[in-house]
C-alpha positions as CSV (number, residue, x, y, z in Angstrom):
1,X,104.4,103.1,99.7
2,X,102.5,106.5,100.7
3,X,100.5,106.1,104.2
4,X,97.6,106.7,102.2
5,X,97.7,104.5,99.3
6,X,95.3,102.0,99.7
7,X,95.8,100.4,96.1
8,X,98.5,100.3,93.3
9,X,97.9,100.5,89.8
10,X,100.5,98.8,87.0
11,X,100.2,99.5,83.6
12,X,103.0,97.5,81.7
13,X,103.4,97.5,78.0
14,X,105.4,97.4,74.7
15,X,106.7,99.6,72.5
16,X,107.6,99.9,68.9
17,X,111.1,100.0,68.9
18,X,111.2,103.1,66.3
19,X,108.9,105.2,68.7
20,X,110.5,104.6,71.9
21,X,112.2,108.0,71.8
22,X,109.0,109.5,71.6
23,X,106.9,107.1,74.0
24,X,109.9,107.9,77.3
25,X,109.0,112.1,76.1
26,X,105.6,111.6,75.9
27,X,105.2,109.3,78.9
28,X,107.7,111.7,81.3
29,X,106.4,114.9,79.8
30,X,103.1,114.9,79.5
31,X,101.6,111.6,80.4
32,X,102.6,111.3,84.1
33,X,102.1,115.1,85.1
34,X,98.7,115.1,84.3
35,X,97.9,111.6,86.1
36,X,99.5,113.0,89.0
37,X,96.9,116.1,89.2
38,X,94.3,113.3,89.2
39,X,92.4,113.7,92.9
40,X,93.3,110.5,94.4
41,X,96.9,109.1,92.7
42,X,99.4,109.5,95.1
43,X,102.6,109.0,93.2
44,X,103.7,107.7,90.0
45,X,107.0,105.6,88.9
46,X,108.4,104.1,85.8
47,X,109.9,100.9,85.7
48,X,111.9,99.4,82.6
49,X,112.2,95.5,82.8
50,X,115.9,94.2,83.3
51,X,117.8,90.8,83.4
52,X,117.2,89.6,86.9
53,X,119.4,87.4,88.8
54,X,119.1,86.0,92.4
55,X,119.8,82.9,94.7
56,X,116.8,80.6,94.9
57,X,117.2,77.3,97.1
58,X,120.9,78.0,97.7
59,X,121.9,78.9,93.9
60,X,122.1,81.4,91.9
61,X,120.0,81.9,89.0
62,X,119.3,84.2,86.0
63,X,115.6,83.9,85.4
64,X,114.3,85.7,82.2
65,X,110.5,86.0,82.2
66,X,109.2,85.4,78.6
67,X,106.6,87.9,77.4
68,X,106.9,90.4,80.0
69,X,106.1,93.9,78.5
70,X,109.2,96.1,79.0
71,X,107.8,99.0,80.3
72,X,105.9,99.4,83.5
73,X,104.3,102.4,85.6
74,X,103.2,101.9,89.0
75,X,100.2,104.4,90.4
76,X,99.6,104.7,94.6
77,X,95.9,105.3,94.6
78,X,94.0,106.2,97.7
79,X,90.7,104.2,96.2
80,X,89.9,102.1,93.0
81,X,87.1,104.5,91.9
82,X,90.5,106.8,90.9
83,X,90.1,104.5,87.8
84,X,86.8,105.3,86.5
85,X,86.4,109.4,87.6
86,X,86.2,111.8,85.4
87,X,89.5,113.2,86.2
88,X,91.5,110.0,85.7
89,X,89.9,109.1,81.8
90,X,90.3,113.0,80.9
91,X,94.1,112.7,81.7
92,X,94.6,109.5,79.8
93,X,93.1,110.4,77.0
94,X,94.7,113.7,76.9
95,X,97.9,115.4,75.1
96,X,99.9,112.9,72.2
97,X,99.5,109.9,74.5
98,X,96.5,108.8,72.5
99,X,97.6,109.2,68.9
100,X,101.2,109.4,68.8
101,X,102.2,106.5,71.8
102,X,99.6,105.0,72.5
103,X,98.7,103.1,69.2
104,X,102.6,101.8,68.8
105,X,101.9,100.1,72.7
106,X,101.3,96.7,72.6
107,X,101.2,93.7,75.0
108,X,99.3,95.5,77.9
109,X,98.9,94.9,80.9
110,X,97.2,96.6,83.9
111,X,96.7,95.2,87.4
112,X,95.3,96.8,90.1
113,X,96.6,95.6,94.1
114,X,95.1,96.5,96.8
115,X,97.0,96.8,100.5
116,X,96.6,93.7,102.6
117,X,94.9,95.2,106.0
């Protein structure tokens, strides 16, 4: 994590399966770029969910976590208020994110963290 980020941001979510094409050129494109010129958001990352398997109490294990959205972005932000500026709900609302991705999303999920001190 940055120095500076004082909080992380995860939006996780679903997509139909017949616009994931569009939703990974949309998201990479234009989605993330413009987030990142928000004042404030330090760095952005994708995530895609995969099978995870580790030892727990001295055996291995293959744990599937039911429900999970598949998708998952993960914002360094120097302060919460990043969220509700100007800046951040003109970038999320702009470009093909909000009428050719984002209505095919589904089982959302965002969580905001903040850095222990």
């Amino acid at each position: 994590m940055n120095g500076t980020a004082q909080y992380i941001f995860i939006a996780s979510m679903d997509v139909d399966a017949d616009k994931e094409n569009l939703f990974n050129e949309v998201y990479d494109t234009e989605h993330i770029p413009l987030i990142l010129k928000v004042p404030g958001v330090i760095s952005a990352k994708r995530y895609q969910s995969v099978p995870l398997t580790m030892t727990l109490g001295g055996e291995e294990k293959t744990i599937v976590a039911q429900g999970e959205p598949r998708h998952s972005a993960v914002y360094e932000l120097e302060s919460a208020d990043v969220l509700t500026s100007k800046a951040w709900a003109q970038a999320v609302d702009a470009s093909r994110w909000p009428t050719e991705v984002r209505p095919f999303t589904r089982n959302r999920r965002h969580v905001l963290k903040k850095l222990r001190p």
